[in-house]
C-alpha positions, -999 to 999 in steps of 0.1 A, spaced: 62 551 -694 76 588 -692 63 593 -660 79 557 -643 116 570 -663 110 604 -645 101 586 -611 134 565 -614 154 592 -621 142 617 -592 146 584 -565 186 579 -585 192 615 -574 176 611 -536 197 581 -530 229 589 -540 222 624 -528 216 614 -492 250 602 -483 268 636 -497 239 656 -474 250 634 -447 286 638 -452 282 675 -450 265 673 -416 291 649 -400 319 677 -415 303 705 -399 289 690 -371 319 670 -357 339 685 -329 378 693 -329 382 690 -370 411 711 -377 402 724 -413 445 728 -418 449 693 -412 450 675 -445 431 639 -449 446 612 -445 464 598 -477 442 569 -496 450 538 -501 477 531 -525 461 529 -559 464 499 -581 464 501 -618 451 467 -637 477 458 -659 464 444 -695 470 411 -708 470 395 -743 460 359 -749 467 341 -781 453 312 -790 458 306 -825 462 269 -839 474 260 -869 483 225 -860 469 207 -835 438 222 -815 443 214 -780 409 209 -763 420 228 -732 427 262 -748 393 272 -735 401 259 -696 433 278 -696 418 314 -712 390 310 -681 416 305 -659 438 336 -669 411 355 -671 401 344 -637 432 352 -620 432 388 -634 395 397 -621 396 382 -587 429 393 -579 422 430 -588 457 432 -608 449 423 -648 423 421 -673 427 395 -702 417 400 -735 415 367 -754 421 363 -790 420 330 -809 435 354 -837 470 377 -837 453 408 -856 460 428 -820 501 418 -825 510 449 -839 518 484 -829 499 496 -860 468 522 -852 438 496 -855 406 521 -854 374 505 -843 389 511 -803 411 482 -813 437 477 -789 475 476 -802 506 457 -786 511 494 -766 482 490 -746 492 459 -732 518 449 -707 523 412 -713 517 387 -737 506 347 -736 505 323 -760 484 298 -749 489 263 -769 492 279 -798 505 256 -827 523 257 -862 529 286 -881 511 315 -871 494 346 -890 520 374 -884 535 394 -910 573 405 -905 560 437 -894 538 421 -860 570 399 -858 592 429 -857 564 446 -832 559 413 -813 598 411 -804 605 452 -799 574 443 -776 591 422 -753 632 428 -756 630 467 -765 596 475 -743 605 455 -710 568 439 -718 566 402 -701 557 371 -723 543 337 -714 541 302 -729 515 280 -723 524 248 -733 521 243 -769 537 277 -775 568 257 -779 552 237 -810 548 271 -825 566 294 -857 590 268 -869 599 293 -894 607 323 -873 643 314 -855 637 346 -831 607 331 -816 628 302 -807 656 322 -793 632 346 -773 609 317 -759 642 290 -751 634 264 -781 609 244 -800 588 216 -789 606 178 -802 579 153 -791 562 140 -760 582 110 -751 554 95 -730 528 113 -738 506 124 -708 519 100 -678 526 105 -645 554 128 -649 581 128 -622 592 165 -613 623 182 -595 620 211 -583 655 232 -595 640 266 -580 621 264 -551 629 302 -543 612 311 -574 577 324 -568 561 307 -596 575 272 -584 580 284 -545 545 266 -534 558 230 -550 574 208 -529 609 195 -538 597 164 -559 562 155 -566 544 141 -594 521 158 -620 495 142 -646 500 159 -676 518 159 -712 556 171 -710 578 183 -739 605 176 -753 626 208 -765 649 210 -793 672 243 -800 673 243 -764 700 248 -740 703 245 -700 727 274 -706 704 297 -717 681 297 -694 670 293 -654 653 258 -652 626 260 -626 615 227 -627 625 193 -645 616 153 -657 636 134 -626 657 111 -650 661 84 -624 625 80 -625 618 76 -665 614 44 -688 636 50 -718 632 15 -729 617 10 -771 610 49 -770 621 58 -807 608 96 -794 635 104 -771 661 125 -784 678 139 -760 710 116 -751 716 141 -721 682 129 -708 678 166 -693 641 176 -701 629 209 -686 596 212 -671 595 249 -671 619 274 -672 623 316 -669 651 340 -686 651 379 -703 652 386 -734 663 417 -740 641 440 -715 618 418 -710 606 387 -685 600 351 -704 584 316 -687 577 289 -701 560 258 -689 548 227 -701 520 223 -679 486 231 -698 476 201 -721 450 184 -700 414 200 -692 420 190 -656 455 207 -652 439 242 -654 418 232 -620 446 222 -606 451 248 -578 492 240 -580 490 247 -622 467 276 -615 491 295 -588 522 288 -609 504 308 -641 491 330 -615 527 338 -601 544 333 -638 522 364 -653 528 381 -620 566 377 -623 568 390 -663 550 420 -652 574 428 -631 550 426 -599 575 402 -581 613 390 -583 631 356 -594 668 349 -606 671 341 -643 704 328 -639 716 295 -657 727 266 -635 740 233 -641 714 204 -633 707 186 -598 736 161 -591 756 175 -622 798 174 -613 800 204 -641 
C-alpha cells in the first residue's frame, strides 16, 4: 500500500507539473513578448456573499420549508454569487464569538426566514443583534412566507418586516395578482396581472404607507361573500412588498406555502432577484404609493 500512495503522489506532481513546464516554454519561446508590458488585468473577481436561512417553527410546520431551503441554496451555487447556510435553529443570530468555527450574524450578509412560525428562540440580546444586523449593518433580510406568522411578541420584528400575518381568507385558491411594480427586478419578469396557486396572507399592523407594494390580491376579482376571515374593510391585501429599515433592504412575499411554488420558475426568479436586491447586487424604489385605481 506504501508503494501505490508513493506511485500516486509522484504521477499528482507530473500532471500538474506539466502544464507550469509548458508555460515556461510558450513564455520564452514566443516571439515579440515585451517583458515591460504588464498582463492583462483578470477578470473582475466575484466574492460569494453568505446567506442565513431560518427555519424555525413553533407553530405550524409548513411541509414546504425543505423545497424552499433547496431552492435558495440552489440559486446561490449555480449562480456563483451566495452560499446558504440552513438552520432549522436561530443559535447563529447573534454577534456573540460561537467557537467550534461557528459562524456569527458578521459573517453573513443577509438573512431569510423561511416559514418560520410563532415565537421564536431569541434572547433580547440576538433580538438586539438581529435588528443592529439589518438597520445599523446595511445587512438585507427576507421573508418567506410564514415569516409574517412569526414573534407576536417582539413589536420591532413587525415594524422591520411590514406586519404580522391575520389569516388566509381563502386559503390556497387561485389567487388573482396585480402587478404594482413591474420595474422592480424581483416582480419585473411578471406580467401585469396573472394568476398564481398558492396561500396568500392577510397582514395586520400593516400599512400601504409604509411600504412599496410590489404586487397585490386584484379586489375585483375576490369572493367576499360568508368569509368571517376577512378583516380588512379596505380590501387591500399585499402580495409582496419591499422597504428599508434603517440601513438595510427588506422583501417580503407571500408566495412559499405550496411544495409546487418553489418549482415554479416565476417563484424561483422572484427569491432569486429578492435576495439579489437586499444584498445590494441590484436596484428597486422603496417608495410608498397609493393603490391601482386609488383617487388618493
Amino acid at each position: 500500500m506504501r508503494r501505490i500512495r508513493i506511485a500516486l503522489r509522484c504521477v499528482t506532481v507530473v500532471i500538474f507539473s506539466l502544464p507550469m513546464l509548458a508555460g515556461l516554454v510558450v513564455a520564452q519561446d514566443a516571439p515579440g513578448v515585451n517583458a515591460s508590458v504588464p498582463p492583462a488585468p483578470h477578470a473582475k473577481e466575484i466574492h460569494l456573499k453568505h446567506i442565513l436561512v431560518i427555519s424555525q417553527t413553533k407553530g405550524w410546520e409548513h411541509d414546504s420549508i425543505p423545497d424552499g431551503m433547496v431552492a435558495i441554496y440552489e440559486m446561490g451555487r449555480d449562480s456563483g454569487l451566495w452560499d446558504a447556510t440552513l438552520r432549522t435553529d436561530t443559535e447563529l443570530v447573534t454577534k456573540k464569538e460561537l467557537g467550534r468555527n461557528g459562524k456569527n450574524l458578521d459573517y453573513f450578509d443577509a438573512l431569510v426566514f423561511l416559514s418560520t412560525t410563532g415565537e421564536l428562540d431569541l434572547d433580547d440580546g440576538q433580538k438586539k443583534d438581529m435588528m443592529a444586523f439589518i438597520k445599523d449593518d446595511g445587512k438585507g433580510f427576507v421573508g418567506v412566507h410564514a415569516a409574517l406568522d412569526t414573534n407576536y411578541k417582539w413589536p420591532e420584528y413587525a415594524e422591520m418586516i411590514g406586519g404580522w400575518f391575520d389569516q388566509h381568507p381563502w386559503s390556497t385558491f387561485n389567487a388573482p395578482i396585480i402587478n404594482e411594480e413591474p420595474s422592480f427586478p424581483a416582480v419585473s419578469h411578471f406580467p401585469k396581472a396573472f394568476v398564481k396557486y398558492d396561500e396568500i396572507y392577510q397582514p395586520k399592523e400593516w400599512s400601504r404607507e409604509k411600504v412599496n407594494v410590489l404586487l397585490s390580491l386584484d379586489p375585483a376579482k375576490l369572493d367576499y361573500a360568508n368569509n368571517p376571515r376577512i378583516h380588512r374593510t379596505d380590501h387591500d391585501f399585499a402580495v409582496a412588498w419591499n422597504k428599508m429599515y434603517g440601513k438595510g433592504r427588506v422583501f417580503y412575499s407571500s408566495f412559499g406555502h405550496t411544495q409546487e411554488a418553489w418549482s415554479d420558475p416565476d417563484i424561483r426568479k422572484m427569491y432569486f432577484e429578492a435576495i439579489k436586491w437586499v444584498l445590494g447586487m441590484t436596484e428597486g424604489s422603496t417608495a410608498a404609493h397609493a393603490r391601482p385605481g386609488d383617487a388618493r
